[in-house]
C-alpha positions as CSV (number, residue, x, y, z in Angstrom):
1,X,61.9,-31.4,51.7
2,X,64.2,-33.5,53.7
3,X,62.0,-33.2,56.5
4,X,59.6,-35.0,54.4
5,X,61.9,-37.8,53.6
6,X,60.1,-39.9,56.6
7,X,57.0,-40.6,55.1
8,X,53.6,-39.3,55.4
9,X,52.2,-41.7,58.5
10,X,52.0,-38.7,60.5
11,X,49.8,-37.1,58.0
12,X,47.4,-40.1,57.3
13,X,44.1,-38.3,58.9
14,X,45.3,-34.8,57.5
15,X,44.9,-36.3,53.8
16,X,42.1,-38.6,54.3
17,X,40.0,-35.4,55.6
18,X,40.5,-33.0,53.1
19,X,40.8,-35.2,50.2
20,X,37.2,-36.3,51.3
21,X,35.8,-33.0,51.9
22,X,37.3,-31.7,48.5
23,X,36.2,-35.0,46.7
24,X,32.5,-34.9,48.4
25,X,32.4,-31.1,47.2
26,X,33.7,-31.4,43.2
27,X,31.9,-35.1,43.0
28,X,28.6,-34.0,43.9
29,X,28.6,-30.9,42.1
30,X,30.2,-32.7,38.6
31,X,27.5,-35.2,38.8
32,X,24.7,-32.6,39.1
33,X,26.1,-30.9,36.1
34,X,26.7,-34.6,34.3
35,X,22.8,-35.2,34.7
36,X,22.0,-31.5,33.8
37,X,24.3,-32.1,30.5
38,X,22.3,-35.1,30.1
39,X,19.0,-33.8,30.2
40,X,20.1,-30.8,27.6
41,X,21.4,-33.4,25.3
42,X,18.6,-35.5,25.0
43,X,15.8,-32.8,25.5
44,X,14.1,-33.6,22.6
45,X,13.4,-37.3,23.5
46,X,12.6,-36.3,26.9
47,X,9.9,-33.7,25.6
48,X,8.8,-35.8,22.9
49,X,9.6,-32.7,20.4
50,X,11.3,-29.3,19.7
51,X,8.0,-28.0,21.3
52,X,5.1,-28.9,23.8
53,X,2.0,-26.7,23.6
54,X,-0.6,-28.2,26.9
55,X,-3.8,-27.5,27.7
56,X,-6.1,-28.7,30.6
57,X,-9.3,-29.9,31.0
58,X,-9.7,-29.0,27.9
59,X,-8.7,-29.8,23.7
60,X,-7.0,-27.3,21.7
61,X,-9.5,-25.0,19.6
62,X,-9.2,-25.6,15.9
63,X,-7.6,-22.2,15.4
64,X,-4.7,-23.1,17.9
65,X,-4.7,-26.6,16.4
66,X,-4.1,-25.0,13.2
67,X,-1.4,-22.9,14.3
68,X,0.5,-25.9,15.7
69,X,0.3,-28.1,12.8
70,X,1.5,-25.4,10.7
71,X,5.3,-25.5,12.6
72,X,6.0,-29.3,11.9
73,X,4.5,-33.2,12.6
74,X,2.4,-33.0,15.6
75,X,1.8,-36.0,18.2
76,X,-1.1,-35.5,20.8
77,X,-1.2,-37.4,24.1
78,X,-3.6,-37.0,26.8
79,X,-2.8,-38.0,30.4
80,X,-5.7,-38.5,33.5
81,X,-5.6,-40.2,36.7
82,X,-8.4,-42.8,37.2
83,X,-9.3,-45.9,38.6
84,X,-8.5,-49.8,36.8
85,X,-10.2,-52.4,37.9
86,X,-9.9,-55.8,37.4
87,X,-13.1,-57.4,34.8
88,X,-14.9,-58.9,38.2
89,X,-14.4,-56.1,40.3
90,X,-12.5,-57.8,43.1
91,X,-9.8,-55.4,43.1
92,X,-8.6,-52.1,41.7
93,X,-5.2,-49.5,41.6
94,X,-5.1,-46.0,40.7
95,X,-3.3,-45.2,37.1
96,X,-1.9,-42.1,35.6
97,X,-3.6,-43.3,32.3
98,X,-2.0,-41.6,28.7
99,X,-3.4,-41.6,25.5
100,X,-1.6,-41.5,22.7
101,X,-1.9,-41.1,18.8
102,X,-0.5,-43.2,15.8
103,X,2.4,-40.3,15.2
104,X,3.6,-41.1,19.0
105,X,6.7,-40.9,19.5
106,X,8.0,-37.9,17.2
107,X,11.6,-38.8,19.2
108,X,13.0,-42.0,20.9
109,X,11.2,-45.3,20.9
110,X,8.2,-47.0,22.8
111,X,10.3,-50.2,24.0
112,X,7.5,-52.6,25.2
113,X,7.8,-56.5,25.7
114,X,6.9,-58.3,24.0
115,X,7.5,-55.6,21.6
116,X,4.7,-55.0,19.0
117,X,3.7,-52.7,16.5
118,X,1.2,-50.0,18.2
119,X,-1.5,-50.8,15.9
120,X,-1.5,-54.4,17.2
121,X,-0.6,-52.8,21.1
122,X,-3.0,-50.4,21.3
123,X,-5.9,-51.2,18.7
124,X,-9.3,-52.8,19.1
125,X,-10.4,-56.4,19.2
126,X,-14.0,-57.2,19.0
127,X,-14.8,-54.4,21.1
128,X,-11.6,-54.8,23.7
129,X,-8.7,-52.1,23.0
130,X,-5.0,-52.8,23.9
131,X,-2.9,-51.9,26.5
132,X,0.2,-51.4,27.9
133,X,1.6,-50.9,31.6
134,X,4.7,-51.6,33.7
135,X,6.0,-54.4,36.2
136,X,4.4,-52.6,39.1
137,X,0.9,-52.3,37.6
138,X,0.7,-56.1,36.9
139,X,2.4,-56.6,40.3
140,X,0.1,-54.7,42.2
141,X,-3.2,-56.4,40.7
142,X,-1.4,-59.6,40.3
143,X,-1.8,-59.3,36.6
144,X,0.0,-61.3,33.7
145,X,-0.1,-60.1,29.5
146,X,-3.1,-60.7,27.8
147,X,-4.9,-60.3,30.8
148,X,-7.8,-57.4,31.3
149,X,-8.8,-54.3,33.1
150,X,-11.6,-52.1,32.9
151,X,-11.1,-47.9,32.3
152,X,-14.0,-46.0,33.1
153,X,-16.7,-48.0,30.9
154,X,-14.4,-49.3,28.7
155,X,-12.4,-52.6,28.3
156,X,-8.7,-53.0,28.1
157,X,-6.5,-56.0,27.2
158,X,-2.7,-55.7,28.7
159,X,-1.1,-56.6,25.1
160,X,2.5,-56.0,26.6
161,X,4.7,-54.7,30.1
162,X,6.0,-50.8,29.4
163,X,9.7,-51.1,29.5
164,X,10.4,-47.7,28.2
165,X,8.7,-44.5,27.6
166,X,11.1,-41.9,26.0
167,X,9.0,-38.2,27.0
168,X,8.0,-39.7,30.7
169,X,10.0,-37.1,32.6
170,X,8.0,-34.2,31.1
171,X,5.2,-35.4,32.0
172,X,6.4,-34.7,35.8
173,X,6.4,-37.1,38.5
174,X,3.3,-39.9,38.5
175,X,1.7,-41.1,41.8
176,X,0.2,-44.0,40.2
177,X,1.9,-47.0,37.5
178,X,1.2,-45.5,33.9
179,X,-1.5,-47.1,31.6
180,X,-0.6,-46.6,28.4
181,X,-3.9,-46.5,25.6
182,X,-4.7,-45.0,22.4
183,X,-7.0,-41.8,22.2
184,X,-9.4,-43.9,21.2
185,X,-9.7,-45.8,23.9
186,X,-9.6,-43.2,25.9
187,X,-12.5,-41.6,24.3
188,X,-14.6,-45.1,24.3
189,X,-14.0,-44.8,28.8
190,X,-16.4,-42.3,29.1
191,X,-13.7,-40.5,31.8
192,X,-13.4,-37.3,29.2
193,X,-16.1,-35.1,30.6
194,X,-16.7,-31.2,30.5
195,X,-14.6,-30.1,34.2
196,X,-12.0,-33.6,33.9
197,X,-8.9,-33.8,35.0
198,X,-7.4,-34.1,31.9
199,X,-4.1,-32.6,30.5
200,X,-3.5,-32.8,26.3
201,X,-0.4,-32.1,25.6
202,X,0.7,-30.9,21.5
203,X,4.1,-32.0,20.6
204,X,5.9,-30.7,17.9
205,X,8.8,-31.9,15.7
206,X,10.3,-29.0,14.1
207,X,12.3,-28.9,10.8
208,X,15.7,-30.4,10.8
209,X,18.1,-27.5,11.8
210,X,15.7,-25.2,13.6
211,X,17.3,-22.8,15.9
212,X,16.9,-22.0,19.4
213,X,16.6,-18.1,18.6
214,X,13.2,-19.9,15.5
215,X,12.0,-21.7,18.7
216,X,11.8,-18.6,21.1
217,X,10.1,-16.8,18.0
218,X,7.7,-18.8,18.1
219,X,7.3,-19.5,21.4
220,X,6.6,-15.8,21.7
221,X,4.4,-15.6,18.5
222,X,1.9,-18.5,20.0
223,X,1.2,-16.5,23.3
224,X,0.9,-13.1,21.1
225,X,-1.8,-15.2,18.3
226,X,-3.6,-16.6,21.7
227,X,-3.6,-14.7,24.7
228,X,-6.1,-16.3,25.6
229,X,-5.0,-20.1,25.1
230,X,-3.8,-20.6,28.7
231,X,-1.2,-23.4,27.4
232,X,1.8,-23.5,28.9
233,X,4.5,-24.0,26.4
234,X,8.0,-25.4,26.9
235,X,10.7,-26.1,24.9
236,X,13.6,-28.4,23.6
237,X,16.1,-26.7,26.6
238,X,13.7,-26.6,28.8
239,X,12.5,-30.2,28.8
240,X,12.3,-31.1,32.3
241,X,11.7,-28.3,34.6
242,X,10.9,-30.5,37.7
243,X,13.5,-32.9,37.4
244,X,16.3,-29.8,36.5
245,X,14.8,-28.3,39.5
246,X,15.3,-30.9,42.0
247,X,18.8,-32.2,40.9
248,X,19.7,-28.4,41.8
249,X,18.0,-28.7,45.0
250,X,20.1,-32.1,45.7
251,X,23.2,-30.9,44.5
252,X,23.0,-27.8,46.7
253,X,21.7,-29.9,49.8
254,X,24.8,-32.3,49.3
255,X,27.5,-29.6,48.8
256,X,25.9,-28.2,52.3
257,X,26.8,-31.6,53.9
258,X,30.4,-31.5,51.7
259,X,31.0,-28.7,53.7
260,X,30.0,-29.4,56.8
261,X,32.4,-33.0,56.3
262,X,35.4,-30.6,55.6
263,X,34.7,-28.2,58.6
264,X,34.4,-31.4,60.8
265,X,37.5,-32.8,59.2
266,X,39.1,-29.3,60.0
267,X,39.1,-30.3,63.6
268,X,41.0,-34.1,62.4
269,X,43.5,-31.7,60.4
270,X,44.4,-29.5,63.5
271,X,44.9,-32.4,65.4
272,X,47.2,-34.2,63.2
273,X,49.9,-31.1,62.7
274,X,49.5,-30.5,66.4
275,X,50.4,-34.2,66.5
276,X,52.9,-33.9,64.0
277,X,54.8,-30.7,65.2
278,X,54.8,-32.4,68.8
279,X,56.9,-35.2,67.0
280,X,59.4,-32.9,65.7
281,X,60.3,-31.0,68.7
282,X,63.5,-32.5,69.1
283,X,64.4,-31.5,65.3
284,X,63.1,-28.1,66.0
285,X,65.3,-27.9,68.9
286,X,68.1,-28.7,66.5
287,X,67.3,-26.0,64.4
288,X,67.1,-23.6,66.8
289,X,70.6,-24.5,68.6
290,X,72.2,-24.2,64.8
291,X,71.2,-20.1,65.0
292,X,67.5,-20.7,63.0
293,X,65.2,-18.5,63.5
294,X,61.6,-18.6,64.4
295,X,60.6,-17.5,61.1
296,X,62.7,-19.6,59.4
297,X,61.6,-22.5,61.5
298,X,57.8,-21.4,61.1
299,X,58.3,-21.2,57.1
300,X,59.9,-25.0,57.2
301,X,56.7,-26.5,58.4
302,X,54.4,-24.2,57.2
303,X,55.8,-25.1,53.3
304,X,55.4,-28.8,54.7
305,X,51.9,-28.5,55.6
306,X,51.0,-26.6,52.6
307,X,52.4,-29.3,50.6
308,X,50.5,-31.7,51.8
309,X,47.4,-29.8,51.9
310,X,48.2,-29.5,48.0
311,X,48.0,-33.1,47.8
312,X,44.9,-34.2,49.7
313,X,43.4,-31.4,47.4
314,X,44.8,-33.1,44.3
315,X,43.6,-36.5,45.4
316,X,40.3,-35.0,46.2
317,X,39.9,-33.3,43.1
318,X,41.0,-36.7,41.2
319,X,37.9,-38.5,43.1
320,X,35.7,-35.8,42.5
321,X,36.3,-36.0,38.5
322,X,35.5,-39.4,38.4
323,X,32.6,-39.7,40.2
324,X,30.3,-38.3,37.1
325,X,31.4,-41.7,34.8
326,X,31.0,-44.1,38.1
327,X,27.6,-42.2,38.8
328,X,26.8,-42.8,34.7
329,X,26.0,-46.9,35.4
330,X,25.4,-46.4,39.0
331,X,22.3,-43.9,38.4
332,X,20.5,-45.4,35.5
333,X,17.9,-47.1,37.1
334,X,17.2,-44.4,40.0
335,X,16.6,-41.2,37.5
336,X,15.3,-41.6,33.8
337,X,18.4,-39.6,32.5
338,X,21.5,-41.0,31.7
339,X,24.8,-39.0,33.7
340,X,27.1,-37.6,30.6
341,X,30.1,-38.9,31.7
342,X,33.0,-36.5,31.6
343,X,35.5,-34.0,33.1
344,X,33.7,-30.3,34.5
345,X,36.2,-28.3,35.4
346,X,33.6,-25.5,36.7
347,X,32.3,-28.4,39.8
348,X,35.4,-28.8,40.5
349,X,37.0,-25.6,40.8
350,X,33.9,-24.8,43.6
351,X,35.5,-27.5,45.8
């Protein structure tokens, strides 16, 4: 230890690499499993239920309509892609239009502005239903609120902007602004036809309590009553499939790169102890002229080095736990799921 007493300026480099390797590996991987924990914790909002029955192209037969009323409240929503166009023509965008009912949303909150009830939002007006989109639909067609788009053969007032809508992320990824409608409206475009594009999706908000091990049950029961549905069926835990997906692609692409950084900085670390023992030659010479032996001189530095290691892992590790509550208000207007802040020892102990 007293060969330590001079500082650490000769091991400036040596710390700086593998604290940022270690730090890079632990960060990235706590903040993949903060967003994870946030997408478990709030999988009901993000599905809009405890359970999503969907069917394309087509509506649910009464006998499978039945059977999904009969596990709780039930909220349909029907999604297309189409084209909006402005009342005169002169310009249009492509929308991920989505109908929904008067039992929308079973969990969370529509957040529009200016925020109105969804009978004055989405209902008719002297033959003119209501709307709702975001900033980038009225950007793109240079729109402003209580202006109006045609759907199909249909007319549409914009009532409010779409600030926030609480089960987007299970309806995957949109390549067009959302237009938010009633089923109504929908039904008054015309665009429902036998062969559309369109996907209706059954959400359903279970009794208070329900277990995971009810859900599976009847999870299971629905594809052995209808074999024949073709729904796909996901659940509570299982919110958002895509999005869980590719967080683990990007967590595992960015640990990749953490390593490669700490490999690179392997070549920094050799260089400082090469620099490092080439300073002490003098006190190693000293050693050796008081009778120490090579082991005993190898053992000195080694313990040094090790030491020091310990510490750039410590720091690194120290970075890498606090990344998940920085990324918590850095990442909430990139991804639609807030980071759960807070300590995951299982990241960390992969770096």
């Amino acid at each position: 230890m007293r060969e330590m007493r001079g500082g650490l300026s000769g091991f400036m480099i040596f710390l700086a690499c593998i604290a940022l390797g270690v730090a890079a590996i632990g960060g990235v991987n706590s903040v993949a499993q903060a967003i994870s924990a946030g997408v478990a914790d709030q999988g009901q909002t993000l599905l809009g239920g405890d359970l999503r029955f969907q069917v394309n192209q087509r509506s649910a037969s009464d006998a499978e309509l039945g059977f999904i009323r009969s596990l709780g409240a039930v909220s349909q929503t029907s999604g297309m892609r189409s084209m909006a166009r402005l009342e005169d023509g002169s310009d249009q965008a492509l929308v991920e239009a989505k109908a929904v009912d008067d039992a929308y949303p079973l969990y969370g909150a529509l957040e529009t502005d200016p925020a109105l009830p969804k009978e004055q939002l989405f209902g008719e007006r002297s033959g003119v239903f209501g709307a709702a989109a975001p900033d980038l639909l009225f950007d793109r067609l240079n729109l402003h609120v209580g202006d109006r788009l045609k759907l199909g053969g249909a007319v549409f007032e914009l009532r409010a902007r779409l600030v926030s809508e609480p089960d987007a992320v299970s309806d995957g990824f949109g390549f067009a602004p959302r237009l938010m409608i009633s089923g109504q409206g929908l039904a008054a475009s015309g665009l429902v036809q036998p062969g559309s594009l369109v996907e209706n999706a059954y959400k359903v908000r279970l009794p208070d309590g329900t277990s995971e091990a009810r859900i599976k049950d009847i999870k299971t029961q629905a594809a052995k009553d209808f074999p024949q549905a073709g729904w796909s069926i996901r659940t509570r835990s299982n919110a958002a499939p895509a999005l869980s997906a590719n967080i683990e692609r990007f967590s595992q692409f960015l640990t990749l790169v953490g390593l490669t950084a700490l490999v690179v900085g392997g070549v920094g670390v050799a260089n400082a102890v090469r620099a490092y023992l080439d300073g002490k030659r003098g006190v190693i010479a000293t050693f050796k002229s008081l009778g120490a032996s090579g082991g005993f001189v190898f053992t000195v530095y080694l313990v040094q080095i090790l030491l020091i290691a310990g510490l750039g892992i410590v720091l690194g590790l120290i970075l890498g736990a606090a990344m998940p509550f920085v990324a918590s208000a850095l990442l909430q207007s990139v991804i639609p799921v807030p980071a759960q802040g807070g300590f995951y020892p299982g990241a960390l102990a992969m770096a």
